[in-house]
C-alpha positions as CSV (number, residue, x, y, z in Angstrom):
1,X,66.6,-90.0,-29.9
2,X,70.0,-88.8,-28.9
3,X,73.7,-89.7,-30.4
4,X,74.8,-91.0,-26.8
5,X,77.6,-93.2,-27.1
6,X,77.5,-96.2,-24.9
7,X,79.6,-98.5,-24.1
8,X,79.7,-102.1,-26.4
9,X,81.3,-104.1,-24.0
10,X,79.0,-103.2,-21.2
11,X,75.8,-103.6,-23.1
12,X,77.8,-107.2,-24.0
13,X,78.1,-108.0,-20.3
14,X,75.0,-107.4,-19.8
15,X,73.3,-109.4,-22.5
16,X,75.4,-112.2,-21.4
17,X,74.2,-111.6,-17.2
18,X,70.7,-112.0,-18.9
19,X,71.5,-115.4,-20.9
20,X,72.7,-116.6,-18.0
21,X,69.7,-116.2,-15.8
22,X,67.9,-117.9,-18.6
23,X,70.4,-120.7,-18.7
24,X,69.8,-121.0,-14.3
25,X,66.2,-120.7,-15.2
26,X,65.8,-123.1,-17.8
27,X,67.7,-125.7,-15.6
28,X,65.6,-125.2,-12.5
29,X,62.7,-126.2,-14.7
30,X,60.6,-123.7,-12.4
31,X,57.9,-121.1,-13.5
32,X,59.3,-120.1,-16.9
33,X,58.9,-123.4,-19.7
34,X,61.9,-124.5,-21.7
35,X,60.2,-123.2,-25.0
36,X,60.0,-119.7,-23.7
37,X,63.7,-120.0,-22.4
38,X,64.7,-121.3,-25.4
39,X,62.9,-118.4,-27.3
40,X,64.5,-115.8,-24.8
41,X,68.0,-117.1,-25.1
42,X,68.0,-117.2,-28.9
43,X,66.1,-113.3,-28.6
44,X,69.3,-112.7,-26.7
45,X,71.5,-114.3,-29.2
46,X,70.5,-112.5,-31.7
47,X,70.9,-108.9,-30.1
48,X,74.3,-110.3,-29.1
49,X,75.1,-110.4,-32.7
50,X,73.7,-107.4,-33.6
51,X,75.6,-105.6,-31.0
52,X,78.7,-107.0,-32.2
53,X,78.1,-106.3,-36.3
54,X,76.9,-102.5,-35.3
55,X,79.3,-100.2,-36.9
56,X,80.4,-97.7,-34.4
57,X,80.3,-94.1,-34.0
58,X,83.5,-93.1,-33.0
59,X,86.7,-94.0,-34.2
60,X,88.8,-92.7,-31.2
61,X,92.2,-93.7,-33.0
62,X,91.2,-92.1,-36.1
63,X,90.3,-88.9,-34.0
64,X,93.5,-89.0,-31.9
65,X,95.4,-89.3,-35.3
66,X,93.4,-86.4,-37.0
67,X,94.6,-84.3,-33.6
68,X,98.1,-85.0,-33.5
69,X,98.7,-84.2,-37.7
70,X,96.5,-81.0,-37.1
71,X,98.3,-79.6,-34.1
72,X,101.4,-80.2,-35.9
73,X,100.2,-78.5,-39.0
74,X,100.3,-75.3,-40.6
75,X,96.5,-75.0,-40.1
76,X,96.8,-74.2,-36.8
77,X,97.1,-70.7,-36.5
78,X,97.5,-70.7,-32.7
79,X,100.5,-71.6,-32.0
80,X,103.5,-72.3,-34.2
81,X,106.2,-73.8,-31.6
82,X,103.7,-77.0,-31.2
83,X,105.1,-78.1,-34.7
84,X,108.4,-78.8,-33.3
85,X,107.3,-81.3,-30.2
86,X,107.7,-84.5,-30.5
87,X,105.6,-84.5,-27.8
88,X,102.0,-83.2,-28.4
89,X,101.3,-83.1,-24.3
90,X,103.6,-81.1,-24.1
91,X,101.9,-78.0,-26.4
92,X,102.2,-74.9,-24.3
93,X,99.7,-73.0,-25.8
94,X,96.2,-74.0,-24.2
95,X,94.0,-72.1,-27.1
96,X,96.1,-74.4,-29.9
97,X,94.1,-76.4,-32.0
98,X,90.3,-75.7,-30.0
99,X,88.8,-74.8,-33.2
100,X,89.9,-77.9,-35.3
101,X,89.4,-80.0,-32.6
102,X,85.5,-78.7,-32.5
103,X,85.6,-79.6,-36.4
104,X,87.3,-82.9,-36.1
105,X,84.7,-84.3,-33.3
106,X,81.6,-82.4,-35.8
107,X,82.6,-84.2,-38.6
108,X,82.6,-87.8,-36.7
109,X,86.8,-87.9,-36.8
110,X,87.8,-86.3,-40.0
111,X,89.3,-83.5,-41.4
């Protein structure tokens, strides 16, 4: 199995589409018995909360942080001038800071 990285908040909305076709089914007392809807909506429950207690895999603030202090840093070989932007869109350079930035993301956001 891969790494992917999904979305939380779409798995989320999704897990609460499904408790809520439990909830209409439950209360149409049709096909499905309330036991089994019951079950179902507690099942769901419970991968709700385990979605929500996951840790997750990438800490895009920390990564964005790590980028900024190494583009700015004497590590970066590249290209010198970037240290003295205060803006780091603004870098010139387009080779400046691909290597770390291959690191960084390797390493799961840190230096």
């Amino acid at each position: 199995m891969s790494n992917d990285l999904i979305s939380r908040s779409m798995v989320m909305d999704y897990l609460k589409e499904q408790k809520t076709n439990v909830i209409a089914e439950k209360n149409k007392k049709g096909f499905v018995s309330e036991d089994v809807c019951d079950g179902m909506s507690s099942a769901i429950g419970a991968f709700m909360n385990f979605v929500e207690q996951a840790p997750i895999a990438y800490d895009l603030d920390k990564v964005v942080k790590d980028l900024e202090e190494y583009a700015h840093s004497d590590i970066c070989g590249s290209c010198h001038s970037c240290r003295t932007l205060d803006d780091i869109d603004d870098i010139s350079c387009e080779n400046c800071g691909a290597l770390g930035v291959l690191e960084i993301v390797k390493s799961g956001g840190g230096l």
